[in-house]
N, C-alpha and C positions, 0 to 999 in steps of 0.2 A: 504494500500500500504506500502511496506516494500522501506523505502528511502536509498540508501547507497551512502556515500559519501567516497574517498580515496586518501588518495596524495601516488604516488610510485614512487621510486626512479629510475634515467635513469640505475641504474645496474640490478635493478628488471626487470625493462621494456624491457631490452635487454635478459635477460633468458626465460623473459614470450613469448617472439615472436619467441624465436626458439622452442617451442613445440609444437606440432602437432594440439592439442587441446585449443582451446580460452577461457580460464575461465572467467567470470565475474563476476560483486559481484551479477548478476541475474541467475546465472550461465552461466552453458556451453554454444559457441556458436549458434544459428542459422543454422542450416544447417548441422551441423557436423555428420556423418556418425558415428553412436553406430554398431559396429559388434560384434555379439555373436557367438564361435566355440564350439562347442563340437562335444571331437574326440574317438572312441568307440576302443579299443584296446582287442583283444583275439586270445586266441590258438583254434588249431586242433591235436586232440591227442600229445598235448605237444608243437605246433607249432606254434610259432608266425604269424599271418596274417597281411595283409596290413590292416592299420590304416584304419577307416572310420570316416568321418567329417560331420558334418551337420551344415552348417549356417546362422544364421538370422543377415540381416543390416536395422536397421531404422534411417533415420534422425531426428535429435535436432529440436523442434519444435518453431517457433516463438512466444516470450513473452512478450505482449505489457504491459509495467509499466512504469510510466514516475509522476513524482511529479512535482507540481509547487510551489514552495517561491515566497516573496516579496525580491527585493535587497535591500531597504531599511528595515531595523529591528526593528528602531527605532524611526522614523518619519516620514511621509509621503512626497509622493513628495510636489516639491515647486517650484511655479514663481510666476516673478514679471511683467508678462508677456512681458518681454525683445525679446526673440527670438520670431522668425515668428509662425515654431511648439511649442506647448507645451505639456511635455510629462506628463499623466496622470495617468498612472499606469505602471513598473520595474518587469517585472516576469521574474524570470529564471525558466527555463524549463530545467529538469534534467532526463535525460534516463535511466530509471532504467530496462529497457527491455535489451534483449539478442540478437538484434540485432540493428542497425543503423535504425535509424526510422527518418520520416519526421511530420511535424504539422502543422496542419493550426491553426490561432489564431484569435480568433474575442471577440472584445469588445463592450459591454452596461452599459447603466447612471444606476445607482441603486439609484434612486429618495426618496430620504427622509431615507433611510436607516443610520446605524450608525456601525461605523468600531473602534476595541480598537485597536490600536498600542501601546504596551508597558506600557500598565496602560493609558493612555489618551486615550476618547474618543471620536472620530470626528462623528461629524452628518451631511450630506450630504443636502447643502441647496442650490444648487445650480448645474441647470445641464450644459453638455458641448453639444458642439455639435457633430454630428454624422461624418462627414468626418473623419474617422479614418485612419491613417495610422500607420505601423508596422514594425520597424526597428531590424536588427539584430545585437547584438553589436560589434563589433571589435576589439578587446584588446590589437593587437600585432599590427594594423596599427592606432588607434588611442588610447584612455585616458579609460582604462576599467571602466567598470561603469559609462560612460557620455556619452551621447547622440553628438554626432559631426562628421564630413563630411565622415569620413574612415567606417561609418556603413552601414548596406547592408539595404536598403527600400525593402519589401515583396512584390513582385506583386501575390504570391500564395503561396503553404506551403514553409517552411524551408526547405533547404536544409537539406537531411538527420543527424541526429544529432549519431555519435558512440555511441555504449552503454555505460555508466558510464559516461560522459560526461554531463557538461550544458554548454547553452548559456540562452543568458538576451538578453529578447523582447521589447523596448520601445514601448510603446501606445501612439501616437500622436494624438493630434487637431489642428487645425490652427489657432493662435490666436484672431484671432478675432470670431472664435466662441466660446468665453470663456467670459460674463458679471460679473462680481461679484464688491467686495470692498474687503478690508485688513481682512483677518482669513475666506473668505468664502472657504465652504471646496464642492468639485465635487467628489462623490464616483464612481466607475466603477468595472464591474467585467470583467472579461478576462478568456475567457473560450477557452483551446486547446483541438483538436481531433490529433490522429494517424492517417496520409495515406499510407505515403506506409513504405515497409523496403525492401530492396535488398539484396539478399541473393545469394551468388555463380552466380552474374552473372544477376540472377531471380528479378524481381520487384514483389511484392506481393502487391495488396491492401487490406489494414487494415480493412475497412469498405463500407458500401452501404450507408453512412448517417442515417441508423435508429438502430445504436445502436448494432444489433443484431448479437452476436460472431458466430451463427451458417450460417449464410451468406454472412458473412465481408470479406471471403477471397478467393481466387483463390482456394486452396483446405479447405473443410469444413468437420463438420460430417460425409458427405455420403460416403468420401473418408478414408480408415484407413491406419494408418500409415506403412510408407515402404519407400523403399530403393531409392524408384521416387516421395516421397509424401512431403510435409510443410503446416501443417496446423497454423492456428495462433487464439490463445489464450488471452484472454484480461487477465488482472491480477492487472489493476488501483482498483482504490478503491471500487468503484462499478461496477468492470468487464463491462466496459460501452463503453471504450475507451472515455471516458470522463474528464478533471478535471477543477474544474473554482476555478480563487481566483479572490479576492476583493483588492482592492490598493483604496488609498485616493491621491487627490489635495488639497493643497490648496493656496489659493492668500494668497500673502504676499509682500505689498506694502508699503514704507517709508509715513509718515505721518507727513508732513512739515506747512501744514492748521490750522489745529485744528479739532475740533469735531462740527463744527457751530456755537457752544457757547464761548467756550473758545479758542483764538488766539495762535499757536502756535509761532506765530513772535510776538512777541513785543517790543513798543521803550518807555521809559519813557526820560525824562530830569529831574534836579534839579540844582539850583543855586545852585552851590560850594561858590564862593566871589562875593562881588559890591564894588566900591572905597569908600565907606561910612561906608558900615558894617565890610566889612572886610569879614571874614569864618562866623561872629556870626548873625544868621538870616538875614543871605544874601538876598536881594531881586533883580526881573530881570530889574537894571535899566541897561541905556548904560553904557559900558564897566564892566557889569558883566559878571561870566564866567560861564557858564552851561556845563555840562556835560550829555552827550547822553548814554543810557546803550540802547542796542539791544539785547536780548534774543530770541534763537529759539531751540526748542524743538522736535526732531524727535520721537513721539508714535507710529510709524508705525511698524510693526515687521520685516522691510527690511530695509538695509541701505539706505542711500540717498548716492547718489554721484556727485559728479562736484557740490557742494554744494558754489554758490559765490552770496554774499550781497552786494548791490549799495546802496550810499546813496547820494544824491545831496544835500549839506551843504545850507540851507536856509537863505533864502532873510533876510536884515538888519544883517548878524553876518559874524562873517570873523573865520575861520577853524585855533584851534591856533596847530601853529606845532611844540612849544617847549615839548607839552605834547604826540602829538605823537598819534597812533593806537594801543589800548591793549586791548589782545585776550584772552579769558579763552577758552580748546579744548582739545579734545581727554581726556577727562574726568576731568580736570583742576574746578578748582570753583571762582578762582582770576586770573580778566585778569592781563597781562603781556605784556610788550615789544616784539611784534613777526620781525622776517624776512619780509623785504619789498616786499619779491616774496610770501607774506600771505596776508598782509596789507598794504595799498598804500595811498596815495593821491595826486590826479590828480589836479595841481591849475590851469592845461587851462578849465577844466570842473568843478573846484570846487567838488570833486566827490569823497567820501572814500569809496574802491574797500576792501572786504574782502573773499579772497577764502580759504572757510573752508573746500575742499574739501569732505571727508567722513563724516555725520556723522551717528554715527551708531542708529540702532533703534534693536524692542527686542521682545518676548512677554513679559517679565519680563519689570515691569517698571524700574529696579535699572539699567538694561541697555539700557534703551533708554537715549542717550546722548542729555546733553545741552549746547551750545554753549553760550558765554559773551562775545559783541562788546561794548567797550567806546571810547568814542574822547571826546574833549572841543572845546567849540569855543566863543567867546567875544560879545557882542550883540554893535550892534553899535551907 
C-alpha cells in the first residue's frame, strides 16, 4: 500500500475546489467522467467538409486503499484503571482511496504474543475482555488524541471517511474486565474492512464479507467500463480490502505497599537526648526525646495521588511542638520546615496529619520518588 500523507494550504485548497476535476494523492476522483474526442477533418476536390467526431466517456473507477498506524509511536497505551472504559488499542485509519469510504473495525486478544514499540518489547501476558467498544475521535469538539465525552461511540461502520483524510479509532473494554498488577501488558489486534463509498449520489458496496474484489461491488468484472459503469478495485496491501494492526496495554499502577517483603512505608525512632546523657548515648528514659522518621516509597510506574499520612502520637509521650513537622518531597532528601496546609498537628486528637499529595512513581527507579516525615516527642 502506497500511504500519502499532506498538509495544504487554505489558498491551495480554494484553487483545488474550483477545478472541475478532484485530484488526490490516490489520484483522480471517483466517479469523474474521462471523455475522449476525436474529430476527422477533410476536403472534397479542395473543399472543406463538416468536421466529424467520434466519442468515448468512461468513469474514474473506485480505489479502495486505506492504511492503519498506531497514535501512539512510542509507547503503548496506558491505565491505571481510573476510568470506567479502558482504551486498548489508538489506530488511525487513513484513506488513501479515491473516494470517501466507510469501515467497520473489530478487535481480538492476541494471547501471548509480543509487540516492539520503538526498541522495547512488550509481551502480552494478560488478556482483556471481549465487550468491545469503538469510538471515533473528535478533535475540534473535544482534546485530539484523548478518549473523552465529545467522541462518536460506533454502533456500525464509520461514517464515510474523505479521501486523504484520517481519523483515530479508540478500542474500549470496561474496566472491570481488565485483571492484571503494575507492567502487565494486554496485546490486541484491530483489524478494518471497507463498506461502502458514495459516489455522485451512488452508494456502492465494497464487499460481500469474503474478500473477493470480483464480487464486492454493485458493478464487477462482468460489467466493463462506461459512461453508466463504477466498478471498485481493492488496492490495500493484499488487494483484500483488509488491514489489521497490533496496539499494546499496559497496567501501570502506583506502588505505595511494597513487594510483600520489603515495606514501602516505614517508621523507625531513635533517642536524640535523656536528662542524664544528654545527645551522648542517649537512652529512652522519661523525659527523653525520640525522634520518629516515616519513609514511603512509591515503585509503582504510576503516580500516587491525594497521597496523606496519619499518625496518632503514642501512649506515655507528649508530641513536642517546638520542633515542629519536617518534610523531605518532591525529590528533597532533608526534611525541612513545611507549610501547615502540608503538615499539621491536631492536639484535640493528638494526630500528625501529612498531605504529601503526589508522589511520583517510574519504571526507572531514579524516578520513583521518596518521601521523609520527622517529628519529636518526650517520653513521659
Amino acid at each position: 500500500m502506497n500511504k500519502h500523507l499532506k498538509i495544504v494550504s487554505p489558498v491551495v485548497l480554494a484553487t483545488l475546489s474550483s477545478l472541475a476535476v478532484q485530484v488526490h494523492a490516490a489520484g483522480t476522483a471517483a466517479g469523474t467522467p474521462v471523455t475522449n474526442t476525436a474529430t476527422l477533418n477533410y476536403q472534397i476536390n479542395g473543399i472543406d467538409q463538416t468536421a466529424v467526431e467520434a466519442q468515448d466517456t468512461f468513469n474514474v473507477d473506485i480505489k479502495v486503499d486505506f492504511a492503519l498506524t498506531r497514535l501512539l509511536t512510542t509507547d503503548p497505551n496506558e491505565t491505571s484503571l481510573e476510568a470506567d472504559n479502558v482504551t486498548i488499542a489508538s489506530v488511525q485509519v487513513t484513506n488513501d482511496g479515491n473516494s470517501p469510504t466507510s469501515f467497520t473495525v473489530a478487535a481480538t486478544n492476541e494471547t501471548g504474543t509480543t509487540l516492539d514499540i520503538n526498541g522495547t518489547t512488550y509481551t502480552d501476558n494478560i488478556d482483556t475482555g471481549t465487550t468491545y467498544s469503538y469510538y471515533v475521535d473528535d478533535p475540534i469538539n473535544g482534546t485530539p488524541g484523548v478518549l473523552d465525552a465529545a467522541d462518536t461511540l460506533l454502533t456500525g461502520p464509520t461514517a464515510e471517511i474523505p479521501a486523504d483524510e484520517t481519523v483515530t479509532v479508540f478500542v474500549t473494554v470496561p474496566k472491570a474486565e481488565i485483571d492484571g498488577v503494575d507492567q502487565d501488558v494486554a496485546i490486541s489486534s484491530v483489524t478494518v474492512n471497507g463498506v461502502e463509498s458514495t459516489v455522485d449520489g451512488t452508494t456502492y458496496q465494497l464487499d460481500t464479507d469474503d474478500n473477493d474484489p470480483t464480487n464486492g461491488s454493485v458493478d464487477d468484472a462482468a460489467n466493463p467500463n462506461g459512461a453508466t459503469t463504477i466498478e471498485v478495485v481493492f488496492a490495500d496491501t493484499d488487494q483484500d480490502n483488509s488491514e489489521t494492526l497490533v496496539d499494546a496495554l499496559q497496567l501501570v499502577f502506583p506502588n505505595l505497599e511494597g513487594d510483600g517483603t520489603t515495606s514501602n512505608l516505614t517508621k523507625s525512632s531513635e533517642v536524640i537526648s535523656d536528662p542524664l546523657n544528654g545527645t551522648t548515648n542517649p537512652k529512652a528514659i522519661p523525659g527523653a526525646v525520640v525522634e520518629y522518621t516515616i519513609a514511603l516509597t512509591n515503585t509503582g510506574t504510576a503516580d500516587a495521588t491525594n497521597v496523606i499520612i496519619t499518625d496518632a502520637i503514642p501512649a506515655d509521650t507528649t508530641y513536642l511542638e517546638s520542633e515542629g513537622i519536617k518534610v523531605a518531597m518532591d525529590g528533597a532528601t532533608t526534611p525541612v520546615a513545611v507549610d501547615p496546609s502540608i503538615a499539621s498537628y491536631d492536639a484535640g486528637t493528638d494526630t500528625v496529619t501529612v498531605n504529601l499529595g503526589t508522589v511520583t512513581g517510574g519504571e526507572d527507579p531514579a524516578n520513583q520518588e521518596t518521601n521523609i516525615i520527622t517529628f519529636q516527642v518526650t517520653i513521659n
